[in-house]
N, C-alpha and C positions, 0 to 999 in steps of 0.2 A: 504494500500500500504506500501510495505517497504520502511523506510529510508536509510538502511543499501547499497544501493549502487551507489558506487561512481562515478564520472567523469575518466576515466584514458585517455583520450583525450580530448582537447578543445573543439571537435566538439559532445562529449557527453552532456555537462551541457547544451545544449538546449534540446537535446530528454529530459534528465530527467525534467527540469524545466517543459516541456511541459505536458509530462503525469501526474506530481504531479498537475500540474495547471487544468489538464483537468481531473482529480479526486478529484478535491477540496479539496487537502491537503496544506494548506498553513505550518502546521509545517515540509512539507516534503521539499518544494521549501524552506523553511529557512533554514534547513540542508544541503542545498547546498553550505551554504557561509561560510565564514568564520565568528569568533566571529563578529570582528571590522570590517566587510565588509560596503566598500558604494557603493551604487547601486544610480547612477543619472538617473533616467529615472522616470516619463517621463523628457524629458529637462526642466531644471530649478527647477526642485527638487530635493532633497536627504533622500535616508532614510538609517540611519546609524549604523551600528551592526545589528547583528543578531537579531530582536525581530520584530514582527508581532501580531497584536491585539489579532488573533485569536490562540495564541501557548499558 
């Protein structure tokens, strides 16, 4: 799957997050964020920056 495209509406970054999730690309849903991104989900966790075990 390509990384190469982007969000250019809010209601984009769920289509993409989903198809890269349901392709099993986790370096693709991390190209989604920003470097210093945090993502609290699920509640009461954080994971912080861009980095994923599996990238």
């Amino acid at each position: 799957m390509s990384n190469d495209e982007r969000a250019q509406e809010p209601e984009d970054l769920t289509r993409l997050f989903v198809e890269r999730a349901n392709a099993g690309d986790p370096a693709g849903i991390a190209a989604l964020y920003e470097e210093q991104a945090v993502m609290a989900y699920p509640p009461g966790s954080q994971t912080v920056a861009r980095r994923h075990p599996c990238v």
